[in-house]
N, C-alpha and C positions, 0 to 999 in steps of 0.2 A: 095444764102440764105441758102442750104442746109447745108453749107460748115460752115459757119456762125453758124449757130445752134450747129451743130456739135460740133464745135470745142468749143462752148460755155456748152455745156453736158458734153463732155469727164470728163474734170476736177473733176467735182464733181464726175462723176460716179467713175471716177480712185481713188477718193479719198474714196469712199466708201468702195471700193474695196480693198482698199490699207489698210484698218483698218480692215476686217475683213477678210483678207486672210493671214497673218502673217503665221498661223499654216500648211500652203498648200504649196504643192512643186510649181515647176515651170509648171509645166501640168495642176493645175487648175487654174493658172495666163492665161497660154493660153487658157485653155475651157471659161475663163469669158471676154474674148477678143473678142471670137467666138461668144456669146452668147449677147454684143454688139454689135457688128454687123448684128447678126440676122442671122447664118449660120449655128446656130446648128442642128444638124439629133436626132431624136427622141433618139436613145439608148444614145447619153451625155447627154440630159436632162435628163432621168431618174438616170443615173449615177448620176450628177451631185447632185438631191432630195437624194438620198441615204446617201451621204455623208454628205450634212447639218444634217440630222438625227440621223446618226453615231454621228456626232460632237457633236448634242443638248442632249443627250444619255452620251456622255464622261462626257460634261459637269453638269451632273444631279449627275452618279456617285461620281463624285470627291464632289459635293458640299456634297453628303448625307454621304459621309464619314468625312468631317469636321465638320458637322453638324453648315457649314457657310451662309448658307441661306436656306429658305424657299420657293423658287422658283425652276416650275419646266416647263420643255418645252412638249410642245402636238408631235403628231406624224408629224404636220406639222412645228414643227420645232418655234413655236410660247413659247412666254412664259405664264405659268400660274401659278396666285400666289397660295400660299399653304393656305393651313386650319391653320388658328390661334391657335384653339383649339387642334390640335394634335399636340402629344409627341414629343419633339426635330426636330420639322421643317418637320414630315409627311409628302408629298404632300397627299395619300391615303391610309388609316391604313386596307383597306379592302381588298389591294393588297397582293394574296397570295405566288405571287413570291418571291424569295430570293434577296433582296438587295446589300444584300454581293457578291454576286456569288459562296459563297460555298454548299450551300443546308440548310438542318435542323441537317445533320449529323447521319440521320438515314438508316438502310442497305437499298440498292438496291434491288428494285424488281427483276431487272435483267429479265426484261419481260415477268415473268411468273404470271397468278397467276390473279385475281381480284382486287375487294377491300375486304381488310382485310388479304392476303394473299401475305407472304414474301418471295422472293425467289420460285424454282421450286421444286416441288416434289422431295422427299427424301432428300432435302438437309441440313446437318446438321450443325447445329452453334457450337462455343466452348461452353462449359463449363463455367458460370460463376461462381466464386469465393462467396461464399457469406460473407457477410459483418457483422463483429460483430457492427455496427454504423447502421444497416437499423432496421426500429422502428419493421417489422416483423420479424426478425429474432430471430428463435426460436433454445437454444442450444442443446434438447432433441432430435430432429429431424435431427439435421445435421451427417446423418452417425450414424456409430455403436460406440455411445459411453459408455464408459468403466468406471467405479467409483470405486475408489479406497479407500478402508480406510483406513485411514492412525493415528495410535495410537503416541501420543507424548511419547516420552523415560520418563520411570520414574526417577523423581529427587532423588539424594541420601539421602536428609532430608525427603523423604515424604516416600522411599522405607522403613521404617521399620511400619508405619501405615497402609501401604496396606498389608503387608505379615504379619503384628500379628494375623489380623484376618483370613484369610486362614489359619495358622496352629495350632489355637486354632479350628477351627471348622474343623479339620481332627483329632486332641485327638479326638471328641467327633462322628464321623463314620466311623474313619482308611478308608478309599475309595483314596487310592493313585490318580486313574483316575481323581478322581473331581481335587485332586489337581493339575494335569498334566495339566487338561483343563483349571484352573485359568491360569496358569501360561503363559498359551503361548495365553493369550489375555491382559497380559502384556507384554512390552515394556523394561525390566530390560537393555537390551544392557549390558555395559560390567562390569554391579553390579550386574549379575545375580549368582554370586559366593557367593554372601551375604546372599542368602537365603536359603543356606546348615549352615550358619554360624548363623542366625537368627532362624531357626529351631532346631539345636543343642543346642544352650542355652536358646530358653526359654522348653525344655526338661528335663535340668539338673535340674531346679528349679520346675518340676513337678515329676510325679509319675514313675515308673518302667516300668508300660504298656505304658506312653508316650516317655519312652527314648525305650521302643522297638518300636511304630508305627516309631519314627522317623529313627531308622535303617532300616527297608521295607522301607523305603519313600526313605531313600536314594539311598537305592538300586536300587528299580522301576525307579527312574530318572536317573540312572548314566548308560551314552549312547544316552539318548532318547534327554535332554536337558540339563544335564550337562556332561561334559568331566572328566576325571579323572583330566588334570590340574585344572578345577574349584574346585573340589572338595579339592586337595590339597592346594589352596589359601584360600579356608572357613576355614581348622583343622588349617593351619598355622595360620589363624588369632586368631581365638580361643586361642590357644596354647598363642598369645602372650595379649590375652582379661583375662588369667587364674589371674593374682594378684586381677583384680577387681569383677571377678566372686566369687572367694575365701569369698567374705564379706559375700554374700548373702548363697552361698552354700559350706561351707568348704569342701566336698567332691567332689568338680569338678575336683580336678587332676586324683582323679582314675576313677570317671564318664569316665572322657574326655577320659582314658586309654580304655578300655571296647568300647568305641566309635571309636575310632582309632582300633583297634585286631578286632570290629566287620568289619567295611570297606576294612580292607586291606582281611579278610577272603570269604569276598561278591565282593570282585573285585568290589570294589567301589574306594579305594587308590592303587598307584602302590605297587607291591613287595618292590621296597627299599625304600618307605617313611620314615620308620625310621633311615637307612642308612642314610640320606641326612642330618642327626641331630646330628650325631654320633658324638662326640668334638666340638658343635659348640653352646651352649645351653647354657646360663649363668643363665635363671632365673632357679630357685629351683625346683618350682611349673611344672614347663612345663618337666623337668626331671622329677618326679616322674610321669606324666602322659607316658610317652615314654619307662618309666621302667615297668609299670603296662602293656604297649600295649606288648610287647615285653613278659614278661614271659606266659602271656596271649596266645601267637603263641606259644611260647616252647612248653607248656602243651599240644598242640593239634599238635597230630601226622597229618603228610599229609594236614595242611591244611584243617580239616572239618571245616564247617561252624560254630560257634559262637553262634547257634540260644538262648542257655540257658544263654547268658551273664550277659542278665537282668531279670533273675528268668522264674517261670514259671505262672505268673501272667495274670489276664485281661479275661474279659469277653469274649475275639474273643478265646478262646482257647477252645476244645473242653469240650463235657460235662464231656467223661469216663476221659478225661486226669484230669482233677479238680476231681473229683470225686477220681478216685488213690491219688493223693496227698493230699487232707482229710485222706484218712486212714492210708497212711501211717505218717502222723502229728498227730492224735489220737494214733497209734501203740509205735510211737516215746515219746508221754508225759505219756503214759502207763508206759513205761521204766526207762523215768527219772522223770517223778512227777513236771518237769518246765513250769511254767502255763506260764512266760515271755515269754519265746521260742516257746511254742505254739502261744500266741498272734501276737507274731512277725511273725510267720508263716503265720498265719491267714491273716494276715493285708498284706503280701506279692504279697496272691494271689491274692486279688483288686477285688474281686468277692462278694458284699456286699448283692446282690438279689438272691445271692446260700447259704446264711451261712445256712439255712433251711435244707441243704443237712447234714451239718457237725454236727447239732445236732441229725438227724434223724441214721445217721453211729454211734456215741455216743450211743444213747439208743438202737440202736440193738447190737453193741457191750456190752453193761452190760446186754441184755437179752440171749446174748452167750455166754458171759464168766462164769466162778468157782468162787464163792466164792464171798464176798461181799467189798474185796478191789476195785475192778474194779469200784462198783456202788457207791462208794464214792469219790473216783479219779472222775469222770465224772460229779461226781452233783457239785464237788468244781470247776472243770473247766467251767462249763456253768454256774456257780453262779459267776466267775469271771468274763467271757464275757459279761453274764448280767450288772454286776452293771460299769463295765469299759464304756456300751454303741455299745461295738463292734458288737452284736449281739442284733439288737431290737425285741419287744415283740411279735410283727407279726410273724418275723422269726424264734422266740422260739415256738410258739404256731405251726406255719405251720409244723415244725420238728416234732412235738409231735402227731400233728392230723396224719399226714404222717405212723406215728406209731401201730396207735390205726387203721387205718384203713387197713394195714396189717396184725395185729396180729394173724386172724384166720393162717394166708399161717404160720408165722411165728410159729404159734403153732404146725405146722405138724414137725418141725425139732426141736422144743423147746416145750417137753410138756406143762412146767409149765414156760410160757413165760408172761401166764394171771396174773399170784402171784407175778411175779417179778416184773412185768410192776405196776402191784399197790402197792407195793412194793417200788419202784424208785420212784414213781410219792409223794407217800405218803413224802418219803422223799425231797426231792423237793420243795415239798410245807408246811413241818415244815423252809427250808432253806427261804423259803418270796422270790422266784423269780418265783414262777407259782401263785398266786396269781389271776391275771388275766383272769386266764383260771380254774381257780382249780374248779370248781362249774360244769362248761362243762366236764373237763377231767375227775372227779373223776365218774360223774355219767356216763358218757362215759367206764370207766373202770368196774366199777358196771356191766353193760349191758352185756358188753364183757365177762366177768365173770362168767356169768350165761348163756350167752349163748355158750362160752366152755365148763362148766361142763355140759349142757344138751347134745350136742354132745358129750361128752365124754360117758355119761351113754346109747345114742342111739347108738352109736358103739357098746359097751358093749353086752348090748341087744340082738344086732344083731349077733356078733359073737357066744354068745350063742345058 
């Protein structure tokens, strides 16, 4: 009956067997032989559990990486179905193990250390990079950064609107420095040659004091921020701008001559600038500037400097030096009686807040001189500067007060300075250009008058 039985189990058991050991070598075909039988010793049987579990285990892996079912098996190797409600086939979303087998990808404690503590004492991490794409990422902070300003080059069309106004407002304080410092918080790059050439012509079309500021100006720059080749690409330009300047200032060629003999004498142009022109010049104009610079050098032994090129004019020049050339412009129309030549004189020196001075030399000159030609020559020339406007009423009156308020000193080397002075004035003011003042001056002179002869007759007195 035993036998019976038996052999009516085996079948099926083999068959059960026979389906769920495919994946098992020959060793666990014979431990399940053993274990039919009923001979297994305690360590196969635990071996044996081990291995189902390993297997239930493989088998959970592979599914949760297909993410082909939702089933998952217990420790004893049994299945259990998954949570519906979790994420792609969960069996437990509480479980904080790694699925994967790789970890979370974060550093190793490396067994030191608690919770919240990475690695062991002292030990130190790379450097991370920081990221211009992290939302805290701040550029001020990262390292020692550097800022740099950066000036766009000026354009050739816009370069003469920005330099009219810097050397119009250097005519009006000659301060070469300001100019220096505009300059180099512009951008000129390689137009900056233009602005010896921009400065030169609107000079020709001004006054004698502004064709001198601009030979200092050129001077002061030549080294600092222009080159001697800059300088000579400004005159060449010039030289060949000469037909169209011509319209507005017919005396550009010799200007421009005067300008070239002051540069090359300031070592502002090389020695053979004009060499470099010698047979090679066709227009007319730019000749006669090159002849003008050229006898201009002859005249001047060794090379002195050119300072009187452009007269001896302008407000920056001292007071005695203006002051000398007044008397000697009064000495000179003494001689020849040319009220024109005086005028022009006049109007040379560009001193319009001193002509006070040039009337004031006048009437001390007729209260020094012999005779009464001198006091008519002088009243005709201040009657001319009068009504021409050269000399306004302010600056006729301030001469004349100037006068009246010297006269005692004056009296000590001119006795009779008080007779002439009323004298001058009386005439004067038959000619209708004191006018203005005649009421002040004349009772002004009255006073003085009488208070000369009273010192006169206390002196007297007293020497007796």
């Amino acid at each position: 009956r035993y036998t019976q039985c038996e052999s009516a189990w085996m079948p099926s058991v083999d068959g059960n067997l026979a389906e769920g050991s495919q994946p098992y070598s020959d060793d666990e075909d014979a431990l399940n032989e053993v274990e039919v039988n009923g001979n297994w010793t305690p360590q196969e049987k635990a071996l044996h559990e081990a291995r189902l579990k390993a297997k239930a285990k493989r088998r959970l892996r592979k599914s949760s990486s297909r993410n082909s079912t939702s089933e998952s098996f217990s420790e004893s190797g049994e299945l259990v179905p998954g949570d519906p409600h979790s994420p792609k086939g969960k069996a437990n979303t509480n479980d904080r193990k790694s699925r994967t087998g790789k970890g979370r990808g974060l550093p190793k404690k490396g067994g030191a250390g608690g919770k919240g503590v990475w690695g062991a004492a002292g030990m130190v991490y790379e450097v991370e990079e920081p990221d211009a794409r992290d939302p805290n990422y701040d550029e001020s902070s990262q390292g020692d950064t550097v800022y740099a300003t950066v000036v766009p080059e000026v354009d050739e069309k816009e370069l003469e609107k920005m330099v009219n106004p810097i050397v119009q407002e250097y005519f009006e304080h000659g301060d070469t420095k300001e100019v220096e410092m505009l300059l180099k918080e512009l951008n000129l790059g390689p137009h900056k040659y233009e602005f010896s050439s921009l400065a030169v012509s609107l000079s020709l079309e001004g006054k004698a004091s502004h064709r001198e500021l601009t030979s200092r100006l050129l001077s002061d720059l030549s080294g600092k921020m222009l080159s001697q080749r800059d300088m000579g690409r400004a005159f060449d330009k010039i030289l060949k701008e000469l037909p169209d300047l011509i319209l507005d200032t017919p005396e550009a060629p010799q200007m421009l001559g005067q300008f070239i003999a002051r540069a090359i004498a300031d070592h502002v142009l090389p020695m053979d600038f004009l060499d470099c022109y010698k047979g090679k010049v066709d227009c007319e104009h730019a000749r006669v500037a090159l002849d003008r610079a050229a006898v201009l050098l002859t005249m001047k032994r060794e090379m002195v400097r050119l300072d009187n090129v452009w007269g001896v004019g302008g407000g920056l020049r001292p007071v005695k030096h203006l002051i000398k050339e007044m008397n000697l412009l009064l000495k000179e129309y003494l001689i020849s009686g040319d009220v024109a030549e005086a005028e022009h004189c006049l109007r040379d020196l560009e001193v319009p807040h001193f002509h006070h001075e040039l009337v004031y030399e006048a009437v001390v000159m007729v209260l020094e001189s012999k005779g009464e030609s001198a006091s008519h020559m002088m009243m005709k020339l201040l009657q001319s500067l009068w009504k021409t406007g050269l000399i306004t009423v302010d600056q006729m009156n301030r001469g004349f007060q100037r006068v009246f308020d010297e006269l005692p000193e004056i009296s000590l080397d001119v006795p009779h300075a008080h007779a002439i002075m009323e004298t001058f004035v009386d005439l004067c003011y038959q000619e209708a250009f004191l006018v203005a003042v005649r009421v002040k001056e004349k009772s002004l002179v009255f006073l003085l008058s009488v208070v000369c002869c009273f010192s006169s007759l206390t002196h007297f007195f007293l020497l007796d």
